[in-house]
N, C-alpha and C positions, 0 to 999 in steps of 0.2 A: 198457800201451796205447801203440802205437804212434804218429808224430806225423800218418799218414795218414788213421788212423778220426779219432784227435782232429779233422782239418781236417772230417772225412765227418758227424762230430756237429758241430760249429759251420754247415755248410754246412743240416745240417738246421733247425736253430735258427734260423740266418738266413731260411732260407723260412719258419718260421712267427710271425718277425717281419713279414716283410712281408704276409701276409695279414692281421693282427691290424693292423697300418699301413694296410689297405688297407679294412677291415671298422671302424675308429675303434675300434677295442679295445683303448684305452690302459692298463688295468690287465695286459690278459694281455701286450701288448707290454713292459711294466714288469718285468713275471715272467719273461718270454723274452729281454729283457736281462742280468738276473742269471744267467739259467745259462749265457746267452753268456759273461760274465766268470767263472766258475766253470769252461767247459772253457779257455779263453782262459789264465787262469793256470794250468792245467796243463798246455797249449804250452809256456809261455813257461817253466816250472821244467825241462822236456826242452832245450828251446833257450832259453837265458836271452839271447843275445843276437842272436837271429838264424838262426843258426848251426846247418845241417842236423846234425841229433843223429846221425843213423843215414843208412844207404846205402841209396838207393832203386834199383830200376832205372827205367830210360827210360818207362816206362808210367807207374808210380806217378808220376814225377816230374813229367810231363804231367799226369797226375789232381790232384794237388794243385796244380799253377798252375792247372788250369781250375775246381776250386773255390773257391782264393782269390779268382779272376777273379768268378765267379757269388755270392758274398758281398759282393765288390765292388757289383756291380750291383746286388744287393737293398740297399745300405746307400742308392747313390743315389735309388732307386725310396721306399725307409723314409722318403729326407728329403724328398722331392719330397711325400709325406701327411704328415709329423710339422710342416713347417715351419710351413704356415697355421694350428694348431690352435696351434703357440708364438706366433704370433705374437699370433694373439687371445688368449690367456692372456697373454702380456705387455702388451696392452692394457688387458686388464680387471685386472689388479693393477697396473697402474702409474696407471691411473683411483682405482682405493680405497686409492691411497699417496698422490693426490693432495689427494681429498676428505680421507683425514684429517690433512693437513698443511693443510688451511683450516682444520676444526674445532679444530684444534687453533690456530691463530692467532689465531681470531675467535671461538672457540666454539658451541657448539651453534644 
């Protein structure tokens, strides 16, 4: 596989992070993360550090900056819906870390 379908599958995965971000579907988001990192490290074992593996011409090489570009933007679009819902999840577990560090001081 070459590293332009690799970007053509991550760019897919990306959009269907962001609707599952967009739809509060944080399990399938959870799931579409992991195969994000599952094609991600098989970039990265072609280009371990960087480093265009193979020779593109001028089209391809355009297509893969404008998909990285459009992963780009769905990762910001993913935090813009992922943040409010961390942040209330850090509320509410930092509330029952709090009550149970009374209970635990004062007791029941």
């Amino acid at each position: 596989m070459n590293t332009l379908s690799l970007f053509e599958s991550m760019a897919a995965v990306s959009a269907g992070m962001l609707d599952a971000a967009r739809a509060n579907d944080w399990d399938r988001l959870t799931a579409l993360e992991r195969g994000m990192a599952a094609v991600r490290d098989k970039l990265m074992r072609i280009e371990p550090n960087g480093q265009q593996a193979e020779t593109l011409t001028q089209a391809e090489q355009l297509r893969k900056a404008a998909l990285a570009a459009q992963m780009l933007e769905n990762d910001r679009e993913i935090r813009r819906h992922v943040e409010p819902w961390l942040a209330s999840t850090r509320k509410l577990l930092s509330g029952s870390s709090r009550e149970r560090a009374v209970r635990a001081a004062y007791g029941p």
